[in-house]
Structure formats: C-alpha cells, structure tokens
N, C-alpha and C positions, 0 to 999 in steps of 0.2 A: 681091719682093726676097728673104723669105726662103727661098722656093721656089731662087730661083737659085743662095743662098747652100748651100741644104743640097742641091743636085745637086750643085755644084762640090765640095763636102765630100766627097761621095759616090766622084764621078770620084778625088779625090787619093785616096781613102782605099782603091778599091779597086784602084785601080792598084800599091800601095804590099802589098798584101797577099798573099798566098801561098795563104791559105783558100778552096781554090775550094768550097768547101759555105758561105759566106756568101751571103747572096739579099738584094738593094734589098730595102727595106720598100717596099711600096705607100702614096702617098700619096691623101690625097682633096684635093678641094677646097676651098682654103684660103676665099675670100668665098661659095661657099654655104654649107661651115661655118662661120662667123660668123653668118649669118645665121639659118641652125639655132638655134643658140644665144642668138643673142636672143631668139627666136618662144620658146623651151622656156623660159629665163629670167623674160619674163614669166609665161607660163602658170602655170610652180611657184609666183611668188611672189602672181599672183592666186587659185589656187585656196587657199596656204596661209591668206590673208587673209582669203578668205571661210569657211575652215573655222573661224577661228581666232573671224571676227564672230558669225557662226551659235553657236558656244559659248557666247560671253559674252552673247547672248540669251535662251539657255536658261539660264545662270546667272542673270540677272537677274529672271526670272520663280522662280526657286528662292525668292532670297533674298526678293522679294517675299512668296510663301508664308510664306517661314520669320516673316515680321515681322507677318502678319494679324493686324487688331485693337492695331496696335500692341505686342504681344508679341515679343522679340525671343528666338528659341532658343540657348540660349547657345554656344560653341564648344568644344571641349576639347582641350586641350595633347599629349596624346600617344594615339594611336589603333592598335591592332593591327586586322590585315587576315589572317583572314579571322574572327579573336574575337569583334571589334567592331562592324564591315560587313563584310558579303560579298564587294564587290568596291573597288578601288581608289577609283576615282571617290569613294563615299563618302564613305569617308575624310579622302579631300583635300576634301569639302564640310564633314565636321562640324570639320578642327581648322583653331585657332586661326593667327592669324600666328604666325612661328617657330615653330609648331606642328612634331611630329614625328609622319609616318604608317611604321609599321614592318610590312614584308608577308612574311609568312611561306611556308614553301615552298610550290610548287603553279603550275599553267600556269592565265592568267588572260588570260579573252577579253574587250581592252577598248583603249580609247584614251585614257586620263585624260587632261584637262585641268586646268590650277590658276591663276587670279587672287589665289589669297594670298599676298602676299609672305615670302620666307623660310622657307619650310615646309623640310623633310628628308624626303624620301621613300626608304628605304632594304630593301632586301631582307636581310632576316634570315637568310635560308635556300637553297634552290635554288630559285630563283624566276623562270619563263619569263611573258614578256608577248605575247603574240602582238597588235603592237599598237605602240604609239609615244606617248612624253608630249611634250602641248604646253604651251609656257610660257607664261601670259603675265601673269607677274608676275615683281618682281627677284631676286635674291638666292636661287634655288629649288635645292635641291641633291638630287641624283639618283645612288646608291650603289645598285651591287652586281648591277645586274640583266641577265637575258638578253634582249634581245627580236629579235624577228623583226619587221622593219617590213614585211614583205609584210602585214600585215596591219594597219598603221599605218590610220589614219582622217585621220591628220596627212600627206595627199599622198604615204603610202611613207616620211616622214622617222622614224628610230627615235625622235629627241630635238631637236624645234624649237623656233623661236620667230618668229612671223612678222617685226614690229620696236617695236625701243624699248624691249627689258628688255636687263638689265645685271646684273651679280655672279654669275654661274651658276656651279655647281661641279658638274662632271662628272666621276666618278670610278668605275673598277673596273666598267664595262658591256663586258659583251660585246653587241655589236649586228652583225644578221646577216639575209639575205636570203634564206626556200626559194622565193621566186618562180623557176617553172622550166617553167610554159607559155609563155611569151611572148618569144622572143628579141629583140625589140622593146618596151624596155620603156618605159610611160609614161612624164611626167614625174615629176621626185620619186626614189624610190628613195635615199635619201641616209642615211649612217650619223647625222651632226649637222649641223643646216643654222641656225646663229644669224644673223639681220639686224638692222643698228643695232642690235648688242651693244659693251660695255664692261665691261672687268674679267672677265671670264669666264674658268675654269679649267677645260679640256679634259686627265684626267690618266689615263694607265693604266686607259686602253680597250682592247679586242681588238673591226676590225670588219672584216671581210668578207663576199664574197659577191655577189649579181647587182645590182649597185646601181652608180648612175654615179659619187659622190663619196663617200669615206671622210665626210671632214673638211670644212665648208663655212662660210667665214664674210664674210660679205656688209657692205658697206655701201649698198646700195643695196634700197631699201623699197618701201612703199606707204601714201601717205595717200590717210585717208579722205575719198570712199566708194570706196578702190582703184584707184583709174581718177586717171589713168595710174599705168601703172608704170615710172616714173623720179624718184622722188622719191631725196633723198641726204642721209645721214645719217651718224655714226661709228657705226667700230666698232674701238675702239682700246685698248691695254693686254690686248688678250688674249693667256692662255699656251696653248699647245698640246706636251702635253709627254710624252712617252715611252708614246705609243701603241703597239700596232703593228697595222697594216694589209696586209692579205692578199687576195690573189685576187678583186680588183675586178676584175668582170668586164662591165662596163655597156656598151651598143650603141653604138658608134664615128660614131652619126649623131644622139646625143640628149644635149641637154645638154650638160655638160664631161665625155666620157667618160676613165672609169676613171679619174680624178684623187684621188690618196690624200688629202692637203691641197689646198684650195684657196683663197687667201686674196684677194679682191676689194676693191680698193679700201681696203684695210684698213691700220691704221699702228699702228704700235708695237708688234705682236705679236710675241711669244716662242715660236718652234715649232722644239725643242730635245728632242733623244732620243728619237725618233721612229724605227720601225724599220716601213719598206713595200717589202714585196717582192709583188712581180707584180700589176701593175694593168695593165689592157687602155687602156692612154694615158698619164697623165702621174705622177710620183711626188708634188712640190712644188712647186707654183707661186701665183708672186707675180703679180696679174692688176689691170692699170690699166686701167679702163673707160670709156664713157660722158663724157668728158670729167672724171674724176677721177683724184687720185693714187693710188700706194699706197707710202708711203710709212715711214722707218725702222724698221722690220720685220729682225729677229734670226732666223737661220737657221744653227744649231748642232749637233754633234755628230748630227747624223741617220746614218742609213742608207740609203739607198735604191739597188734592185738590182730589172731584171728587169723595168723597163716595158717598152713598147712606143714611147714616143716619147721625152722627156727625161725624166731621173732629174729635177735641180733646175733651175730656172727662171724668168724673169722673162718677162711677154706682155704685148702691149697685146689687151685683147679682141675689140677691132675692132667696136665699136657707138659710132658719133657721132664726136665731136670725138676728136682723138689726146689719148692721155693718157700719164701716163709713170710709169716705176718708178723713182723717187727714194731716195737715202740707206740701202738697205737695205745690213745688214751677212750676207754669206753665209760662217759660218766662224767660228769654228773648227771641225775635225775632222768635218767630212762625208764620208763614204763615199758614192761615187754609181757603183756599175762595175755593167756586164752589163745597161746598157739600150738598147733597142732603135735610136736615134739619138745623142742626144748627153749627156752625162752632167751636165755645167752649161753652162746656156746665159743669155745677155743679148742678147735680142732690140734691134733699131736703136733703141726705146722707153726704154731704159735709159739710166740718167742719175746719175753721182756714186755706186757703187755699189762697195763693197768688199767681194770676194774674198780670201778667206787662209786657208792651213793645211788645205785639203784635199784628199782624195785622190778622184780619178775617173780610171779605168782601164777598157781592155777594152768601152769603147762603142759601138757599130756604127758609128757615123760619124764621131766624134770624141769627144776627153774635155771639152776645154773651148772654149767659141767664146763670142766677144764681137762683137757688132755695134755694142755702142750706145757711146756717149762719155761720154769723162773716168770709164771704170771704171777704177779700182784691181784689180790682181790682185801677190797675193803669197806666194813658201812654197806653191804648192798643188801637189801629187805628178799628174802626166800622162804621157802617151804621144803625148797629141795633142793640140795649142794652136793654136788659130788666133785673133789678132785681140789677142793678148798683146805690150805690148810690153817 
C-alpha cells in the first residue's frame, strides 16, 4: 500500500515539476526490510543482555571479594579519576550510592559499567572514552563526555541500558563513530539506546557518525534468561530535548538505518528542539510494533532537513500483530524541508493524531501526506498535502 501511495506521490509530484536534475529515490524492499529488522533487533537486544548479565557476574564475584570473612570495604562519596583510580570502572566500584565519580582530562580505554544507583559520573575536563557506559541501575547521570562507541564493549552503543532502569540524565556528550573499515556495519552502533526506560532525560547531546540510530528508545526487552526476545514493557515520560544529530550515516540493510530519533513503542515522551540534519534514512520517528502502541508522544519545535527518506514520521514496524500510532501530538513549530521523500508523514497505522503549526517545504515527494484516520492537521505551512482535509 505504501509502496503504491508513494509512486503515485512520485508520478504527481514529478509531473508537476520543472527540475529536470531531480532523480526517483530508489527504493528497497519494503517485507524483507522488516524482516531485516527484526533478525537485527533481536540480535542488539540479545547481545546487549548477555553483555550486560556477564557484567553483573563479574560484579558479583567483586563484591563477594570485597566482603571476605565478613568484612565489608566501605564505599566513598566522591571519587577523582585518574587521582584516586586509574581507570573509570574503579571508580564507579569504590563510590557509594549518589556517589559522585569526577574524570579528569585524558583518552580512556574502557567500557564502564555501574549497578549503583544514582551515582554522577562527570568529565571535568576534555575527556575521550573510547568505549561506551552501560547502565544498569536507576537514576545514573552521565555529563560531559566524548566517546567514540566503535569501541563500546556495550554492542557499539555510546550510552545504554539493556531494560528496566529508569531516571537517567543524559547531558552535554558528544558521541560519535570512527568505525570506518566496515561499510556493513554490525549490529549496535547506536548513539543512546534505553529499553523499558522511564523518566529519562536525553539533553544537549552532539552525535554523529557511522552508526544506524542517533537516539533509540525501546519498549520492547528481554527477560531472563533472554530468550525470547519479545518481552514488553514501558518506556514512558521520557524527554528527548535539544540534541543535535548529524551525518548518520548507517547501512540501509541493517537495523533502522540512519534514524536520528527513534521512539518504539514508547508513550508520553517529550522530543522538543532537536536539530538533525543528514542522516542516511529517517529524521523522527514514532514506531508501533509487535502488536503494541506508541502512544501520546509530544513532537515540537524540532528541526529536521536533509534525510534520505521522511524528515517526521509515524510507522507501524511490521513485526507481528498491526499496531498503531495513537494520540501523539506533532507541533508546534517543526521544520521538516530538504528531505529526501516526504517531510511529515502518517502512515495508514495512524490513529487520532494531531498535526499543527508547522512548516515542511521543498521535500522530494511531498511535504505532508496522511494515510491513516481521524488525523487532525492544522496551521501547518506546505507546498504539498496529500490526504488533508
């Protein structure tokens, strides 16, 4: 269906045009890309699981250590890196809950892990991680740092959580990709990738780079012992806010390519002044899966310019049961021009969904197109509407 919808876009749109140096996008295969994308979806969310179990085993035998003969080593409140231990990890072993680890300048080869809840791990200086933190405890907040996740141990993710933490505060990282043998890249590669997350603050980040998804936030997990991978959970009330995301440049056959934001299954999130330009796929999208919602989900004042397929968006993933994009509000004041198809789209999955107050212009196939039913669209600045009434 969508296939036929967006040639028929195509035919009106090039008929209508003047530009003879405009060229069809080539499209792929819409059900073996789904299918793709399931096979890769598992795989990230099994390998992250098992990296994340293997940690908390090796923790476990730590803390055993630490307690022989009954002696318990005590923890301490505030910890400099590299003053106090050498390397992160450390760190985040010797402090306490709401503990604060503070790492000073310097490129550090590692992958920290933390099960303390509420710690502060903060870069005090110019501080390169070559490497990626895993979370798997609540409330853990992560200021200030550069890291490169080609060298992540967290599956390529700069900053995850497998699932089932909640309060995260993500602020002021630059995260970024020199993976640059492999034009085929694994799974993984992800800027942030939280599952069955709550409450989480995603704020003035800079990520780009060879990586499939900027921003990634999941309702959909893995209980233990992992197997299967379709377990479903929240991930709701999270803010995603005044990023900005560049030159995602992920293989078009792996995962959800080049998707700056991508919000799964997810409700009540806040992702608001967000600026992504040039990603090899999609800018913002709102994705109903596996026979789950995604539902009342805030989409404001962004940016976005310069994908390859839709600027903003609503999908059904196309694994299992249909699912639907429900109640989200898209607007005010989005800019969505100069992307590769269509600039906001509501796939026929869409359901009760308002549109208002913004502007998409200059998109290869059109600015705005509605499939689905009973959308609201109102006040939004176009050139090209299809499916408006």
């Amino acid at each position: 269906m969508k296939k036929l919808i967006i040639s028929l876009l195509a035919i009106l749109f090039f008929a209508s045009c003047t530009n003879e140096d405009i060229v069809p996008i080539e499209k792929i295969d819409s059900q073996s890309f789904s299918t793709k994308k399931a096979e890769m979806s598992y795989a990230l969310l099994e390998q992250l699981s098992r990296e994340f179990n293997e940690f908390r085993a090796t923790n476990e035998v730590r803390k055993q250590k630490a307690n022989i003969n009954g002696k318990k080593v005590e923890c301490t409140e505030t910890v400099f890196v590299p003053d106090d231990y050498p390397t992160i990890q450390e760190a985040i072993f010797a402090v306490c809950e709401n503990g604060k680890v503070f790492v000073r300048s310097g490129t550090y080869y590692e992958s920290p892990g933390t099960e303390t809840p509420g710690i502060f791990i903060k870069a005090i200086g110019d501080v390169t991680l070559k490497g990626g933190f895993g979370l798997g405890a609540d409330n853990v907040k992560i200021h200030g740092f550069k890291i490169d996740n080609a060298y992540s141990n967290w599956s390529k993710v700069g900053i995850g959580s497998a699932h089932g933490f909640n309060g995260f505060d993500i602020k002021h990282n630059t995260i970024y990709s020199t993976e640059t043998n492999n034009p085929y890249l694994p799974f993984g590669h992800i800027g942030i990738y939280f599952s069955y997350c709550d409450n989480a603050i995603i704020a003035q980040n800079t990520i780009s780079g060879n990586m499939e998804v900027g921003i990634w936030i999941d309702a959909i997990g893995l209980d233990f012992p992992w197997s299967p991978p379709h377990a479903f959970g929240s991930s709701s009330n999270n803010t995603i806010s005044n990023n900005t995301i560049t030159g995602i440049i992920g293989d078009l056959n792996v995962l959800y390519p080049g998707s700056g934001i991508n919000l799964r299954n997810a409700d009540y999130t806040k992702v608001q002044g967000n600026n992504i330009d040039t990603t090899n796929g999609w800018g913002i999208r709102l994705m109903a899966d596996f026979g789950q919602s995604c539902d009342g989900n805030i989409v404001k004042n962004n940016s976005v310019k310069n994908t390859l397929y839709d600027g903003i968006g609503s999908s059904f993933g196309g694994n299992g049961t249909i699912a639907l994009n429900s109640n989200n509000t898209i607007g005010p004041n989005n800019e969505s021009n100069n992307n590769g198809e269509l600039g906001i789209h509501l796939d026929e999955y869409s359901l009760n969904n308002i549109v208002f107050n913004n502007t998409a212009k200059n998109n290869s196939l059109c600015d705005i197109v509605n499939e689905g039913i009973d959308n609201t669209f109102k006040n939004n600045s176009s050139d090209c509407a299809i499916g408006i009434d």
